[in-house]
Steps between C-alpha positions, in 0.01 A plus 500: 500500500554261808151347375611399138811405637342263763247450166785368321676271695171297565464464097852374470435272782198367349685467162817317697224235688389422136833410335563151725136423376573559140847289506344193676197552210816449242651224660212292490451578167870436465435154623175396320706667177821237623248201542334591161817451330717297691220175512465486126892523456565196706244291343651622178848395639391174635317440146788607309766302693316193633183404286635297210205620315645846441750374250212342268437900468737457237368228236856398458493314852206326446675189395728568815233496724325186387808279527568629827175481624529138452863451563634385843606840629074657452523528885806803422455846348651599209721746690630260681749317269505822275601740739521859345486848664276784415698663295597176284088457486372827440766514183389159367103604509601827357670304221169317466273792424737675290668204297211263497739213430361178364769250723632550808799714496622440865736185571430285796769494726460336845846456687569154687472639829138596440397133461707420786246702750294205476648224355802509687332635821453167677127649513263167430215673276804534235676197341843511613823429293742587673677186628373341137762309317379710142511848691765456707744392133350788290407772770617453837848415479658763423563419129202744381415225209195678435212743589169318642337670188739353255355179627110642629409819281519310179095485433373791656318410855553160430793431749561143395776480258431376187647132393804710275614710769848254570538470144590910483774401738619155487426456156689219363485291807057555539456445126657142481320427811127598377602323178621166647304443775201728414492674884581831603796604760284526749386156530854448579674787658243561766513840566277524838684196653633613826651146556793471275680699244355597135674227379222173466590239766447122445099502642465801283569284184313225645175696524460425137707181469365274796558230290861546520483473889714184484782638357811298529331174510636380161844511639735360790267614851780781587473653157420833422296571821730750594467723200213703429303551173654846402831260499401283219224725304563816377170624334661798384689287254362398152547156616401446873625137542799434689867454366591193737872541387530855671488298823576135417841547289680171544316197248598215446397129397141497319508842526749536250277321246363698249119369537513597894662834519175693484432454907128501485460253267598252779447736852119591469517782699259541816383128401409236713632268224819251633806534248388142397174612315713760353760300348166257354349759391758502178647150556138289489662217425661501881146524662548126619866523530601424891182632639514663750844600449610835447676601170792658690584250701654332217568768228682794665419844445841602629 
């Protein structure tokens, strides 16, 4: 009896030493079973959420993926202006294989704060607006004028606004200006400039009209060179020209006359031209009349 007894203890004791063998057996298969699933997972995951080439799994985002990939944001993932979670992106691939639709169903929406990450980030590989005279009016001020899509999610991946985009805003005001003087707001209301307000200033306008750079030479030396362009021209207005009367009230003398009370048909403005050659211009049988003489100093305007 003492024999099996003795008989059995050594078997259990053999069977005990065997069980720490057989667990470290599973957890290295546990492991190799882990690496064997985990590995493909987070390529799958990395695919799924960083390769833009997973959307084109879906024909509709072909066209999606060709404008971006030649758009100025191809150096960003698609996840990273349309940020989803898993849930949101499991639904919208389930919706895919069981709806097949023929559009995309999903609106973009990408809040201003998301473009502010880089564009407002003071981070140099990103063009910065804040601090811009168009983004600081529409976005930055408080106001909340607009979204940065309203202005840059018009064409898809094509960030650039299109030449309309004021005109769904401002438009009475954009229309008379592409119509009259056949440029868009932009050429005007600069909206990058960080050196004045959205509103042009005088070199602004000048840009284009360098030949008006001698503005207030047709009249009296202290004329007018205290004013600034905006003051006079309104191009918002069917008729840009100035209304010298809304300033200069009080006429008198040949002003009164019926032939001079159109101003510019005297006052060239931004001329070189001395109110003598004006006055010829219309009276040529004065040309030789008390050369060199100016017309005013014997017929008063006043």
């Amino acid at each position: 009896m003492i024999i099996k007894i003795i008989n059995g203890l050594e078997g259990g004791l053999r069977i005990q030493m065997k069980l720490p063998e057989l667990t470290r057996r599973n957890q290295v298969l546990l492991v190799i079973a882990l690496f064997v699933v985990l590995i493909p997972s987070v390529y799958a995951y990395d695919y799924t959420q960083n390769n833009p080439r997973f959307c084109t799994t879906c024909h509709l985002m072909n066209p999606a993926y060709e404008t971006w990939e030649v758009s100025a944001m191809h150096d960003l993932t698609c996840h990273s202006c349309h940020e989803t979670d898993m849930v949101e992106s499991l639904g919208h691939v389930v919706e895919v294989l069981t709806k097949n639709p023929d559009e995309v169903t999903k609106e973009t929406n990408i809040d201003n704060s998301l473009c502010e990450t880089c564009h407002a980030s003071n981070d140099s590989q990103w063009l910065q607006v804040a601090g811009t005279a168009g983004h600081e009016v529409h976005i930055f001020d408080g106001v909340d004028l607009a979204d940065c899509i309203d202005c840059h999610g018009q064409r898809l991946h094509v960030f650039e606004p299109p030449e309309d985009t004021c005109i769904q805003c401002h438009d009475v005001e954009t229309t008379q200006v592409e119509v009259l003087m056949g440029t868009h707001c932009v050429s005007c209301h600069d909206f990058t400039a960080t050196d004045h307000e959205l509103i042009p200033i005088d070199q602004t306008c000048l840009q284009c009209h360098e030949e008006q750079d001698s503005m207030g030479a047709s009249f009296p030396a202290d004329a007018h060179t205290d004013t600034a362009c905006k003051n006079c021209h309104n191009p918002h207005e069917e008729d840009p020209f100035p209304d010298c009367a809304s300033c200069h009230t009080e006429v008198s003398g040949l002003h009164t006359v019926d032939s001079h009370t159109d101003c510019t048909s005297c006052h060239i403005p931004h001329s070189e031209e001395t109110l003598r050659e004006n006055c010829v211009s219309c009276h040529v049988d004065k040309v030789d009349h008390y050369v060199p003489v100016t017309c005013s100093a014997c017929h008063g305007f006043s």
